[in-house]
C-alpha positions in Angstrom: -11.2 8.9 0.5 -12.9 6.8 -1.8 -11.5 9.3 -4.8 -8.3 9.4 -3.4 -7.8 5.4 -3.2 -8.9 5.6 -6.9 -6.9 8.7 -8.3 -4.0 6.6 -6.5 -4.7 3.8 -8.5 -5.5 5.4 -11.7 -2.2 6.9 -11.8 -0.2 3.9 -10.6 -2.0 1.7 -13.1 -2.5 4.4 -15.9 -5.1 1.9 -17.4 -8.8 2.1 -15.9 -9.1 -1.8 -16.5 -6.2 -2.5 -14.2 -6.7 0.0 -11.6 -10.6 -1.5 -11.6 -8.8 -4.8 -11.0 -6.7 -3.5 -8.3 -10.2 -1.6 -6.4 -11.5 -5.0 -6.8 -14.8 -2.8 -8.5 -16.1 -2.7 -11.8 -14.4 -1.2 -15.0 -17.6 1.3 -15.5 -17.2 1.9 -11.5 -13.7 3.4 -11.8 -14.4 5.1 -15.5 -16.7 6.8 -13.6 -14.6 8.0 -10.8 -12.0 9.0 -13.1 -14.8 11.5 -15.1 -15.1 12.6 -11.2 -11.9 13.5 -10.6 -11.4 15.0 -14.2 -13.9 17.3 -13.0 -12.7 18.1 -9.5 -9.6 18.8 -11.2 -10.5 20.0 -14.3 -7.9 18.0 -16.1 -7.6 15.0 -18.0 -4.8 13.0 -15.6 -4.9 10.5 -17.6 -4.5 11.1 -21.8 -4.5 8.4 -24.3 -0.9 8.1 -26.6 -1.2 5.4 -29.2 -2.5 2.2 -27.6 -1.4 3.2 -23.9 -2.3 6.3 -21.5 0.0 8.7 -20.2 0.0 11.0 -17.7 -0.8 14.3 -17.8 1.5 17.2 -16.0 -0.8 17.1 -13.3 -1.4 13.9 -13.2 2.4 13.3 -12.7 2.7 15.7 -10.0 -0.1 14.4 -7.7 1.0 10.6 -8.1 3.8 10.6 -5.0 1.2 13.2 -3.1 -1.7 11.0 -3.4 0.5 8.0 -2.1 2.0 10.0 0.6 -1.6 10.9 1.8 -2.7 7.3 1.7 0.3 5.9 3.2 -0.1 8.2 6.4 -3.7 7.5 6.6 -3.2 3.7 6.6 -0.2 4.2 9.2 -1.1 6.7 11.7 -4.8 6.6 11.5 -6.0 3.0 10.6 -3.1 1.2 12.5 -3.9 0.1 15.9 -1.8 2.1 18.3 -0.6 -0.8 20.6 0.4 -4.0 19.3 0.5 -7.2 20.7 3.0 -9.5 19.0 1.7 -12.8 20.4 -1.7 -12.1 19.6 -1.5 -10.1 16.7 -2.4 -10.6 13.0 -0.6 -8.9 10.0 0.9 -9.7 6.8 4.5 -8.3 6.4 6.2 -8.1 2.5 10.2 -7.8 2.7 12.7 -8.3 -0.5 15.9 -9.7 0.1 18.2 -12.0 -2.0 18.4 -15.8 -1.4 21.6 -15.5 0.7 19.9 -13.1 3.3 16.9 -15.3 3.6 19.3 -18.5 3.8 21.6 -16.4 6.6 19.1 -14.2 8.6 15.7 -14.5 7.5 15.6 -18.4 8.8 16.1 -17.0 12.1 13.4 -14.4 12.0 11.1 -16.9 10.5 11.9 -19.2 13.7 11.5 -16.3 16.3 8.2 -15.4 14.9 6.8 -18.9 15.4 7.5 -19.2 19.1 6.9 -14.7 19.8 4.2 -13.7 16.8 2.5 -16.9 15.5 0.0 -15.5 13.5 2.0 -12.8 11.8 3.0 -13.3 8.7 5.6 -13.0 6.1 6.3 -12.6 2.8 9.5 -13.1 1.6 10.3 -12.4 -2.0 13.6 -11.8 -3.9 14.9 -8.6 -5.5 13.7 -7.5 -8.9 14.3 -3.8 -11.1 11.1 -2.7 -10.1 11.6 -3.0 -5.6 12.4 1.0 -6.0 9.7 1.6 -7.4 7.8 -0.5 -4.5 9.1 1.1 -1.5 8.5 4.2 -3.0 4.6 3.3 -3.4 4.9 2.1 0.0 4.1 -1.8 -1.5 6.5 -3.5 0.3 7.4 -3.5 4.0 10.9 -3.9 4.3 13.7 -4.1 1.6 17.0 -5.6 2.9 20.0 -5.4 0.4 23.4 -3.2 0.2 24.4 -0.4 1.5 24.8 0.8 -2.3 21.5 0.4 -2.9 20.1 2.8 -0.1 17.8 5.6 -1.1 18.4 8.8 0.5 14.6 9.5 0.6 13.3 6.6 3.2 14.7 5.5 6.5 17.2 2.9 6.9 19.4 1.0 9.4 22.3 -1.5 9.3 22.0 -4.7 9.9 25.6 -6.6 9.7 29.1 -6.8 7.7 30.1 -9.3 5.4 32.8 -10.3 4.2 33.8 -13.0 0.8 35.7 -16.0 0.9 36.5 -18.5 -1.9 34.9 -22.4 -2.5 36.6 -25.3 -4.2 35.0 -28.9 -4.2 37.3 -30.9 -1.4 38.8 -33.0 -4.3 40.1 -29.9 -6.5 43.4 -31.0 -7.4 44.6 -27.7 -8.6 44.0 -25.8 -5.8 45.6 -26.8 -2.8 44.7 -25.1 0.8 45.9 -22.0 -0.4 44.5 -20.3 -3.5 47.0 -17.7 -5.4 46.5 -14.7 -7.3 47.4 -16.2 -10.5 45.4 -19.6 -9.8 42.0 -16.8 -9.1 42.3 -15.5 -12.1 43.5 -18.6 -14.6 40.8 -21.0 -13.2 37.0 -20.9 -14.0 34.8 -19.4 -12.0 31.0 -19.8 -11.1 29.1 -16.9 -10.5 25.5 -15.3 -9.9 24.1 -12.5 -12.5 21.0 -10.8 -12.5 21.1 -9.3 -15.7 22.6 -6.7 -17.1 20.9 -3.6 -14.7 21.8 -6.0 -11.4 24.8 -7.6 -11.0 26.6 -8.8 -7.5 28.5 -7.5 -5.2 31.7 -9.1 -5.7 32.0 -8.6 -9.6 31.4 -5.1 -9.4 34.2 -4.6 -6.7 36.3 -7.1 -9.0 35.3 -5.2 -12.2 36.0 -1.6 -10.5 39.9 -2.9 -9.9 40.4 -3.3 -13.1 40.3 -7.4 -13.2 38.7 -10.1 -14.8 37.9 -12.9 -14.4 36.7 -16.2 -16.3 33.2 -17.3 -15.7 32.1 -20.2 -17.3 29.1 -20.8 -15.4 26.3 -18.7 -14.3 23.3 -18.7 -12.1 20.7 -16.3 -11.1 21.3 -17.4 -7.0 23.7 -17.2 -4.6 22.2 -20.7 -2.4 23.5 -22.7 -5.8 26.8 -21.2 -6.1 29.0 -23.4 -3.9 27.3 -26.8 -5.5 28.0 -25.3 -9.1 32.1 -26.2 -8.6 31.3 -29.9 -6.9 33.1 -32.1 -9.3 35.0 -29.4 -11.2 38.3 -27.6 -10.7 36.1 -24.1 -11.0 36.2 -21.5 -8.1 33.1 -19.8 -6.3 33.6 -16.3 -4.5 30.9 -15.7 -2.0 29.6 -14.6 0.9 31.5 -16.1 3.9 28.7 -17.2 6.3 27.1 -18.6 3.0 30.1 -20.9 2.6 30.3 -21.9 6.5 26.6 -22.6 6.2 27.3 -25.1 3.3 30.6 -26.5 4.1 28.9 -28.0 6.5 26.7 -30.2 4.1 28.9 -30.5 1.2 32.6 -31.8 0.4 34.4 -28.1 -0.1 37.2 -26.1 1.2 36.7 -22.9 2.1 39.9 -20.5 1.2 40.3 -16.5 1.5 40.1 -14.5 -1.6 43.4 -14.1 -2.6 43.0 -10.0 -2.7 41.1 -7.4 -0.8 37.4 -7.2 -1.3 35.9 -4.7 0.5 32.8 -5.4 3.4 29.4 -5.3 2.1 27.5 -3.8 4.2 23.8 -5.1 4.5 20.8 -2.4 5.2 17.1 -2.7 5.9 15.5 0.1 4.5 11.3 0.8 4.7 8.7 3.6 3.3 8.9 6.3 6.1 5.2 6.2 6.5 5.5 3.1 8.7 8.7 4.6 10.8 6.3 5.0 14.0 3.7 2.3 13.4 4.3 0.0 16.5 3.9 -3.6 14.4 6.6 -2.1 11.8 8.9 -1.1 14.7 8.4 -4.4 16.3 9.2 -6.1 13.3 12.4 -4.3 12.6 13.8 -4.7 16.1 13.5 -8.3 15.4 15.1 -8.6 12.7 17.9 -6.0 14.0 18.5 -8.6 17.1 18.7 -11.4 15.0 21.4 -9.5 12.9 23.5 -8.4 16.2 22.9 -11.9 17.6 24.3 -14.0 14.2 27.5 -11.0 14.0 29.8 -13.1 15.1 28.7 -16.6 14.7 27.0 -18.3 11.9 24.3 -21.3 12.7 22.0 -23.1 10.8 
């Protein structure tokens, strides 16, 4: 097991200093396991090009089997079969964007408190490399679009949304209706994440054939609706996002003056941890929290 943990690492890493820093050993400690497995295996794995290593064949083909192996090992063999949620102790790692923590994850945070106090989470936005991490089995739970989904793991869905429009209350251009022409002539605020990421709503905009002006970008969806306070500029987003801040600040929300279709928000997770009782616990929770916040929106 010790080899395999290694050889999962190795690969991973393809650098013996960083895997040694991931065993939490020495550098000569896991140089020396990888001579070990080069021998078991008669094969290099792990072949220098230029500055960097590379993988060899083999070493390519035993990287998702080795992780598989380790992954089942951790869940159906390590795991505690019962769990207690009031008593237990566990660290959970989900990825979601700053609108599902600001619309669903506050709840789950608040449930665990008063049912698992000493379960833990961490919650940490999406990035290009979260495939990558679900597939190594490195994070817990991934909550995103139904776009997003891989075919390969298990997933369930959580919740429709829909979009709405946000002006700042004193707009004078807009009035409580927003036209088609007026969407399209006024500036618009709007979240980007580069050019391998962008939202929801400008790819369903883009995919019509429309364009719009944006004049100001941000790499959040939580600042979107204070970007047009004190301008005439338009913000389409989420709608429990807007009822959440209309609350707070002077806007008016409108309806997007066109169809946008539903997005449709998934949890997904690393099969692995499909029957582990904490892992089911935990996505029950969050699944009740999602049915109980369908039709309402609180904060």
């Amino acid at each position: 097991m010790n080899l395999l943990v290694a050889l999962d690492a190795l690969l991973d890493t393809r650098s013996v200093t960083r895997a040694s820093e991931r065993l939490s050993i020495g550098a000569s400690a896991t140089s020396s396991a990888l001579g070990r497995l080069r021998e078991y295996f008669n094969d290099d794995l792990l072949t220098p090009v230029g500055r960097q290593m590379e993988l060899t064949p083999l070493g390519k083909a035993l990287a998702q089997p080795v992780r598989e192996i380790l992954l089942n090992v951790q869940s159906r063999v390590i795991a505690r079969p019962d769990f207690d949620p009031a008593s237990a102790e566990r660290d959970f790692v989900i990825r979601a964007s700053d609108y599902l923590t600001t619309v669903l994850l506050v709840d789950v945070v608040q449930r665990l408190q008063r049912e698992a106090p000493k379960i833990r989470l961490h919650i940490a936005n999406m990035t290009d490399d979260v495939p990558a991490q679900l597939d190594r089995g490195e994070v817990d739970l991934v909550i995103y679009p139904s776009a997003s989904v891989n075919p390969r793991h298990p997933s369930e869905t959580l919740f429709e949304e829909t979009y709405t429009c946000v002006v700042w209350a004193e707009n004078e251009v807009v009035s409580e209706t927003l036209s088609f022409g007026q969407y399209f002539e006024l500036g618009h605020v709007a979240a980007a994440f580069g050019e391998r990421s962008i939202s929801f709503e400008s790819m369903a905009i883009t995919s019509r054939g429309l364009r719009r002006s944006v004049e100001v970008t941000t790499t959040n969806f939580n600042t979107l609706p204070q970007l047009v306070i004190g301008t005439s500029r338009i913000a389409t987003i989420h709608t429990r996002l807007a009822e959440i801040y209309a609350r707070y600040l002077p806007l008016r929300v409108l309806p997007v003056p066109f169809d946008l279709p539903p997005l449709v928000e998934v949890m997904q997770w690393h099969g692995s941890n499909s029957d582990d009782p904490a892992h089911t616990w935990m996505r029950r929770l969050i699944k009740e929290v999602a049915d109980g916040r369908a039709g309402t929106v609180r904060i």
